[in-house]
C-alpha positions in Angstrom: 95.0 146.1 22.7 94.8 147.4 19.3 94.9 146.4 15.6 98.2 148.1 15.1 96.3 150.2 12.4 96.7 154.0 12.9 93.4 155.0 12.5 92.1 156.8 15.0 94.1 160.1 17.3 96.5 162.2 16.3 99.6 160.4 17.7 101.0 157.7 14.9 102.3 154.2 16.6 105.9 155.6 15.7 105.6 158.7 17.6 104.1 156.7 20.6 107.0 154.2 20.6 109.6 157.5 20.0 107.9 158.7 23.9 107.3 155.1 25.5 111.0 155.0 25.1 111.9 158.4 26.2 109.6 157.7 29.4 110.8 153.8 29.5 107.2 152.6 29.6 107.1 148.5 29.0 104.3 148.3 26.8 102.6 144.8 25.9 100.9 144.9 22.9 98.1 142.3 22.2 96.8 142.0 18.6 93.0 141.5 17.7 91.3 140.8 14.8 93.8 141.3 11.5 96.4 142.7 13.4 99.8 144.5 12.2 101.6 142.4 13.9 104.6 143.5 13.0 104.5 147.0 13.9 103.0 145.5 17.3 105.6 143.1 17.7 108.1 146.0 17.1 106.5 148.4 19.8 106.6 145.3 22.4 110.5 144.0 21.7 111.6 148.0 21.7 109.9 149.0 24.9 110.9 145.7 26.8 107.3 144.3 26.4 105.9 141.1 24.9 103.6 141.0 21.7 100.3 138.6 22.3 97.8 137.6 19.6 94.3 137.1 20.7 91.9 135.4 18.3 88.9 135.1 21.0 87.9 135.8 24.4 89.6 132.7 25.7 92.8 133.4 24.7 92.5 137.1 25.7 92.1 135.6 28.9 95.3 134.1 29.3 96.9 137.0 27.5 95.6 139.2 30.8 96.6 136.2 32.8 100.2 135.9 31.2 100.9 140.1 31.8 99.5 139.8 35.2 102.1 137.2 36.0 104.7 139.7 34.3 103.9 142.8 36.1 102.8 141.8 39.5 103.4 144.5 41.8 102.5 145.1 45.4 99.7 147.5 46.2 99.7 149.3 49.6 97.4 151.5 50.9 97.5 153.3 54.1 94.5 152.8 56.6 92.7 155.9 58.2 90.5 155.3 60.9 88.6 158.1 62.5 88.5 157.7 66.1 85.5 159.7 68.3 86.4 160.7 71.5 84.6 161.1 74.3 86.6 162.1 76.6 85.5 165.9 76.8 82.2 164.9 78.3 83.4 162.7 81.2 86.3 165.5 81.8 83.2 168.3 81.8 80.8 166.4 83.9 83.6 166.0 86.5 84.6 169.6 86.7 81.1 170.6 87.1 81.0 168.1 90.1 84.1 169.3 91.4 82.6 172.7 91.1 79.9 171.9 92.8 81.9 169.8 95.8 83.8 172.6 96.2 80.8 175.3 96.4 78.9 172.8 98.8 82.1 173.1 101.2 82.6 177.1 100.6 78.9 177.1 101.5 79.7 175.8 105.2 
């Protein structure tokens, strides 16, 4: 979302569109307020993107809306659950009763 005015970083629009290319980056381009929309509209069509003018909040909406149909992708995560076990104290009480089953008979 931008003006298309270079006025700010030290990368100019044509050097940006030079490395979206070279990294083939789709780049949708939304134009606010007085826009250069002709640089924008040339940074969109070159990297495969669409050029959206945005007058208000409304339609800024459906500009979001529009690129979220466009680049819908699936997001998986993978799950981690920690588990606690307890089966070290059941396995240590029973050896200490076996222990002490089999003292009781030595004892005899």
């Amino acid at each position: 979302m931008s003006d298309g005015e270079h006025n700010s970083g030290s990368i100019s629009p044509k050097d940006a569109l030079k490395l979206i290319k070279e990294k083939n980056i789709r780049v949708y381009t939304i134009g606010i307020g007085e826009a250069d929309s002709a640089l924008m509209q040339k940074i969109a069509q070159e990297s495969g993107g669409v050029y959206y003018p945005a007058t208000d909040a409304k339609e800024l909406q459906s500009v979001y809306a529009a690129i979220d149909t466009l680049e819908s992708s699936k997001i998986s995560s993978k799950e981690y659950k920690l588990k606690d076990y307890y089966f070290q104290t059941v396995l240590l009480l029973s050896c200490g009763f076996l222990l002490f089953l089999l003292y009781r008979e030595l004892k005899r």
